[in-house]
C-alpha positions in Angstrom: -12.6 -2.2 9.4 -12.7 -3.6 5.6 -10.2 -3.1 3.4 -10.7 0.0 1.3 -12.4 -1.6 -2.1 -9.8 -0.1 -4.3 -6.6 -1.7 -2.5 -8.6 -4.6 -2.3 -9.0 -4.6 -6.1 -5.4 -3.6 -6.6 -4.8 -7.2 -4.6 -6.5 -9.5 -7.3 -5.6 -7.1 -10.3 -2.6 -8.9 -12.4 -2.5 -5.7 -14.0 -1.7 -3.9 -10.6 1.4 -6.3 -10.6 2.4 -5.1 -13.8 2.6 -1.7 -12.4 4.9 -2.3 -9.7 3.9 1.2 -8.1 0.3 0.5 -8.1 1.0 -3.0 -6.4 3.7 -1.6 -3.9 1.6 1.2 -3.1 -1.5 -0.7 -2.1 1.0 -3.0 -0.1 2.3 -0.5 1.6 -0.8 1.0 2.7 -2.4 -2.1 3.9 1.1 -2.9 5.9 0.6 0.6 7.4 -3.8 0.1 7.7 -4.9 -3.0 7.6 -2.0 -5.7 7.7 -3.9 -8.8 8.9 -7.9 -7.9 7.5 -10.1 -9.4 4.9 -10.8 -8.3 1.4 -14.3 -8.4 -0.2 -13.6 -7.7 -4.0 -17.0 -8.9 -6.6 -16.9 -12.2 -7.9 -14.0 -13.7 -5.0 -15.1 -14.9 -1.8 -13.8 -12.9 0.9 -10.6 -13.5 1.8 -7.6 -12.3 4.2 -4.9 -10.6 3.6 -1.5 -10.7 5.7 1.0 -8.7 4.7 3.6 -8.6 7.4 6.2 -11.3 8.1 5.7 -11.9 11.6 2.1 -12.4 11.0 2.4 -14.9 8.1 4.7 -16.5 10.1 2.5 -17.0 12.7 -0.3 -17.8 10.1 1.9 -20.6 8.8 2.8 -22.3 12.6 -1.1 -22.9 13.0 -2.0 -25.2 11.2 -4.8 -26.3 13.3 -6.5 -23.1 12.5 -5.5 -22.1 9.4 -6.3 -25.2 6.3 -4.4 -25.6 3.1 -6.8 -28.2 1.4 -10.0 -26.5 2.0 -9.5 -23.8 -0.2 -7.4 -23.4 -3.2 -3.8 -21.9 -2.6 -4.1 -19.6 -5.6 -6.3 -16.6 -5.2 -9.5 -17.5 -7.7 -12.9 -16.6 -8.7 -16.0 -18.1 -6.9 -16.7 -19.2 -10.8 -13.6 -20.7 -12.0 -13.8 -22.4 -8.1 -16.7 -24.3 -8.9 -15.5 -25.4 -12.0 -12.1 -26.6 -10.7 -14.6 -28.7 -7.2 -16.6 -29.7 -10.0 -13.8 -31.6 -12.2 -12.1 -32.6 -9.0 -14.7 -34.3 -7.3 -14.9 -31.4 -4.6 -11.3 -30.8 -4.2 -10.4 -27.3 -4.6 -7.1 -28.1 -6.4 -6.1 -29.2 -9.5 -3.1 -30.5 -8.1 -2.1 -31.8 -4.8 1.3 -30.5 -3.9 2.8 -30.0 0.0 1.3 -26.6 -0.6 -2.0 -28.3 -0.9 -1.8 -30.4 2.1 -2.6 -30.8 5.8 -1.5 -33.0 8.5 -1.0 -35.8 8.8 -0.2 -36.2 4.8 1.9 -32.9 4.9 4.2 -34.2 7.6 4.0 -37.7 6.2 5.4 -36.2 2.6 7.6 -33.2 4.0 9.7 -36.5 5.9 9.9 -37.8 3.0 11.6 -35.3 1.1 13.3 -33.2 4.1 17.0 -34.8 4.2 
C-alpha cells in the first residue's frame, strides 16, 4: 500500500507545518495507516516515512542497512539534489556533520566528542 498522495504531499509541504492541524493530522493518520511505508510525491524520489518511535529506533540501530551519506539527510528535490552532487563532487551534502556519516568515520568522530 502507497501512501495516500495527499498525506504524502502534506509530508513535504512547509506550509502543512505551518498549519499545525494539517501536519498533525496527516501524522496521525499515517501513525494509524501506514507508519513505516514509502511516499511518492512529484519531483522527490520516493522515500520512506517512519513515524513511530519504536520503528525509528530500530531504523537508527541498523546501520548496516540503513545509510546516512548516500542520500542527503534533509528531505529535497530530485533538482536541487543534482545541483547540490554536482557542486560537491557527488556528495549529497553540503556539509558533512555526524548526521552525515557512516561507520567507521561516525564512530571514529562520535568517540571523539562523547565524554
Amino acid at each position: 500500500m502507497a501512501i495516500p498522495k495527499e498525506i504524502a504531499q502534506d509530508v513535504v509541504d512547509p506550509k502543512a507545518y505551518a498549519d499545525w492541524h494539517r501536519s498533525h493530522a496527516a501524522f496521525a493518520w499515517l501513525r494509524k495507516n501506514a507508519p513505516l511505508d514509502v511516499a511518492e510525491v512529484e519531483g522527490f524520489d520516493p522515500f520512506w516515512v517512519v513515524t513511530r518511535h519504536a520503528d525509528i529506533l530500530n531504523v537508527e540501530r541498523q546501520n548496516d542497512l540503513f545509510h546516512n551519506e548516500d542520500r542527503s539527510a534533509t528531505l529535497t528535490t530530485i533538482e536541487a539534489d543534482r545541483r547540490v552532487r554536482e557542486m560537491m563532487g557527488g556528495s549529497p551534502n553540503l556539509l558533512r556533520s555526524l548526521v552525515q556519516m557512516d561507520n567507521p568515520d561516525h564512530m571514529q568522530y562520535r568517540r571523539l566528542t562523547q565524554s
